[in-house]
N, C-alpha and C positions, 0 to 999 in steps of 0.2 A: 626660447626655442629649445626642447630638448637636443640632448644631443645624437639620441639615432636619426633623428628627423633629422638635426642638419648636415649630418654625414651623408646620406641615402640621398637629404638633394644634392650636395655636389657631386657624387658619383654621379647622378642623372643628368644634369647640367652638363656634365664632362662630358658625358658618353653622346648627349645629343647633339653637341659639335659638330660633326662630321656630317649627319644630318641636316643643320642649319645654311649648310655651304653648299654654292652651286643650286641653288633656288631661285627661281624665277619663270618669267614666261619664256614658251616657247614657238618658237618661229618656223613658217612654213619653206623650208629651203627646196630652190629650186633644184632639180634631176641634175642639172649641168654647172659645173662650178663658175664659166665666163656668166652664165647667166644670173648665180647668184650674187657677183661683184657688181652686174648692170642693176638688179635689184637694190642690191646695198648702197649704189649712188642717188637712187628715184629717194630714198628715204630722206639719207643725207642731204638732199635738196629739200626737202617738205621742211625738214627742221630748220637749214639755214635759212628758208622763206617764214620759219614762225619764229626764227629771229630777229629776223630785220622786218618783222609786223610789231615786235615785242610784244609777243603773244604770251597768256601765259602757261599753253601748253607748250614752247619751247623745248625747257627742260629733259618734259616725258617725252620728247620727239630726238632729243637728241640720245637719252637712254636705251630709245627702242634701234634707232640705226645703230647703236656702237653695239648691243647686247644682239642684234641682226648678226653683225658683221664676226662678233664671237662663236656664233651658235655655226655660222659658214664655216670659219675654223676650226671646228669640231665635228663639223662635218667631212672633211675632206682635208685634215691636217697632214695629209704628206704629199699634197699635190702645190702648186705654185702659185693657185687660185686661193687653194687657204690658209699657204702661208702670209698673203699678201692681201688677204682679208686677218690673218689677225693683228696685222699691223696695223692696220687702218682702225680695229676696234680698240688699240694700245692709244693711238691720238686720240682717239674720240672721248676715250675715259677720259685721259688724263689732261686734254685740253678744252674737251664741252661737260661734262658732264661730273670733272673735278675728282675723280675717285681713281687715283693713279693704280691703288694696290690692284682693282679687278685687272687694268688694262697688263699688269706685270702678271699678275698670275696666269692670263691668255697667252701669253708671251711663252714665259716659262715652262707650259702645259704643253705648248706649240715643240718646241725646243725637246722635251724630253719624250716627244713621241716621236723623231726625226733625227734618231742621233749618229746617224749615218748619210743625211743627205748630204749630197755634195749641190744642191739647188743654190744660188745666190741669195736666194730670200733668207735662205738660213741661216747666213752672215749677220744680214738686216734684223733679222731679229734677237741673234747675239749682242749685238749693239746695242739694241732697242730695251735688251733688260738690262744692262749695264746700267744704262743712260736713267732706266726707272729705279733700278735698285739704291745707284747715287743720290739720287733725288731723295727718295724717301728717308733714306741713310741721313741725309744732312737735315730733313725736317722731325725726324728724331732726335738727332744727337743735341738739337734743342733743350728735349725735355731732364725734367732732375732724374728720373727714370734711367734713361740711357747713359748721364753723367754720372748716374753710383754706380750702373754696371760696368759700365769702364774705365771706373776708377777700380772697382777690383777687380777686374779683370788683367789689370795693367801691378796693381799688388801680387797677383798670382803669377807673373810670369812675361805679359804682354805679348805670348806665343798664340799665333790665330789657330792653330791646331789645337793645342791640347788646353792653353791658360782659359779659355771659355767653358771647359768641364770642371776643370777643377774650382772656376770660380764657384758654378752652381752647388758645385756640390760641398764647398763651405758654407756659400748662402744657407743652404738647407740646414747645415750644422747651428749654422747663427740661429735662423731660425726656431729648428728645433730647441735651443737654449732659451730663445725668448718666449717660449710657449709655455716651456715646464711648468714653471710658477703658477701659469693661468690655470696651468691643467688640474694641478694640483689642489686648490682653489677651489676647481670646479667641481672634482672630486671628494674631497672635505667636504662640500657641501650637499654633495649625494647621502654623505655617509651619517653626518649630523641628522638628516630628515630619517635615515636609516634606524635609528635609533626611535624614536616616535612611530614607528610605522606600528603597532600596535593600538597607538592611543587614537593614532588617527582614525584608522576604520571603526573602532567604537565608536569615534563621533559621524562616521559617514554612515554607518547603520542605526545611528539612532534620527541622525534628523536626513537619512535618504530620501525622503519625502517631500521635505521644505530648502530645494538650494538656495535660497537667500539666505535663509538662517543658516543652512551650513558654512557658508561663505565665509558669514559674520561668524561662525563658532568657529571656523579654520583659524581666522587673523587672530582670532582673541588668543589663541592656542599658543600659537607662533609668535604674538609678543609678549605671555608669559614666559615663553623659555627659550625668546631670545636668537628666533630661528628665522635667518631672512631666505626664503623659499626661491628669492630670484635670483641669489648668489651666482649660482652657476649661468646664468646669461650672462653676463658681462663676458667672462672670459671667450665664450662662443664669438660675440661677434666680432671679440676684438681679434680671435683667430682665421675669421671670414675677412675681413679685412686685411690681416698680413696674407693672406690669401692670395688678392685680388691683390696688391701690391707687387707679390711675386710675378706675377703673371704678365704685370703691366713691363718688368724690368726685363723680364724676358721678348714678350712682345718687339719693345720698343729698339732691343740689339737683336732682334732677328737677323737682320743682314749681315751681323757679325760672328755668325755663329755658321755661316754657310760652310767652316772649315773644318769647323767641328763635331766629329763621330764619335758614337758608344751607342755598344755592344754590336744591334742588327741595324742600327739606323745609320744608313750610311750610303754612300752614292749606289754601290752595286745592288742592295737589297733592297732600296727604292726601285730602282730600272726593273729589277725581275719583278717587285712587287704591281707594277705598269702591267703586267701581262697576265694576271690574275682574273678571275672573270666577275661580274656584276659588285656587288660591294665592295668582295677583297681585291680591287684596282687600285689602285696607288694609297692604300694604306698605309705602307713604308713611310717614314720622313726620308729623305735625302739625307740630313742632316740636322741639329739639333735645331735648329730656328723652324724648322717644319713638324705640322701636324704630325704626328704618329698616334694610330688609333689603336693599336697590344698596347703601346704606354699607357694607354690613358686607360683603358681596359685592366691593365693590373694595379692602376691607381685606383679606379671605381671597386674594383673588387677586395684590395687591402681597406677601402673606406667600410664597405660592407660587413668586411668581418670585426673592423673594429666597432660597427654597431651593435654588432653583435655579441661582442663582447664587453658593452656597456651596459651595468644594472639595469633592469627597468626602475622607471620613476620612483619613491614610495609617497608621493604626496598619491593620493585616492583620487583626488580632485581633477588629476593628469596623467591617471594610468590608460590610459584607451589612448595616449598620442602616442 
């Protein structure tokens, strides 16, 4: 995989995050909020009846009441009808349908658009993320993931405010360390082929007509003088990899990080970011274990221009990728 091509998909990959979230179907709620909780039981009853048939639409019966009972709560989040339907969509994740993180994030969504009710329901469901946040927290801290991050984390300081920033942003030093050499590598092997880019297009204009033959006269070329052409893949994937590593170590201490801010991400610029209209709506992280989509935004676009600043190929055979 070259390397603009693999830069340009992670930026895309990146950027289409936010996009991939909050997808699903959607539900016809009724005018009145009593009415839509009388709705959300008829469901809840059809499923608990394709339970106890051991049906095997069960499952999707129990998805469509709990993602009902969600859609009620976003519909009507600052009345007592939906706060008291997202709680019900919070059990129903987390106890029929297995997927705690949706039934916390309905919780959570609930909560930060409410941050002045004095309702009782708003108690309920301060408890209610708690109670999910724990959970999750202790089914992470399982993973080798969550125990490197909190082993350095605890190296950095063991302060929930600030030792989770400064963790990452050694990780990233580490990181960046263990990449150089790759880079380097990868690089040298740009620059070797650089060197032949002459000889090469003579052979591409002489047999541009017969790609098999050219194929067979590229290889013959390259192990006359000793040029291995795939060099620089390795180092790519294995950088795609520490990647996806990163991401997992952060993912997995999200709950640990609810304390820690940098720069705009931060409880207040989340809340104002809440009142933004159509897309830019809670762009904001809260805090560092949360989406922020400017991060990711100035990461897709540093990815970019380092495409951009990456020779093109000179093998002939792979300048059009």
């Amino acid at each position: 995989m070259k390397p603009r091509l693999r830069l340009l998909l992670e930026a895309l990959v990146l950027l289409l995050i936010p996009f991939s979230t909050g997808c699903g179907p959607r539900y016809q709620i009724p005018t009145e909020p009593a009415a839509a909780l009388t709705e959300g039981e008829k469901k809840v009853e059809l499923a608990q009846k394709a339970e106890d048939a051991k049906s095997t639409q069960a499952a999707q019966a129990w998805t469509e009441a709990a993602g009902f009972y969600a859609q009620t709560a976003s519909t009507y989040p600052t009345q007592a009808e939906g706060m008291q339907a997202g709680l019900k969509a919070a059990d129903l994740y987390t106890e029929k349908v297995k997927n705690t993180h949706t039934g916390w994030i309905t919780v959570r969504n609930l909560l930060r658009q409410n941050p002045t009710s004095a309702l009782p329901e708003k108690q309920q469901l301060e408890a209610k993320r708690l109670d999910l946040e724990a959970r999750m927290d202790k089914d992470n801290s399982k993973s080798p993931f969550y125990m490197a991050m909190d082993l350095l984390v605890r190296l950095c300081g063991g302060n929930p405010t600030w030792s989770p920033v400064v963790a990452v942003f050694v990780l990233s030093v580490l990181v960046a360390a263990m990449l150089w050499p790759l880079q380097k590598m990868q690089y040298q092997s740009f620059k070797e082929l650089a060197k032949y880019q002459p000889e090469l297009k003579k052979l591409q204009e002489k047999y541009k007509g017969d790609q098999l033959l050219l194929s067979q006269k590229m290889k013959e070329f390259y192990a006359e003088h000793g040029i291995k052409p795939t060099a620089g893949c390795l180092p790519m994937f294995v950088q795609m990899a520490i990647t996806l590593v990163m991401l997992q170590l952060v993912w997995m201490y999200q709950f640990r990080f609810s304390q820690s801010h940098f720069l705009w991400i931060n409880p207040a610029a989340g809340t104002v970011g809440l009142t933004w209209p159509g897309f830019f709506k809670g762009i904001i992280g809260h805090n560092l274990g949360e989406l922020d989509i400017p991060m990711l935004i100035l990461y897709a676009g540093s990815q970019f221009a380092q495409a951009k600043l990456i020779p093109p190929p000179t093998d002939p055979t792979q300048a059009e990728v």
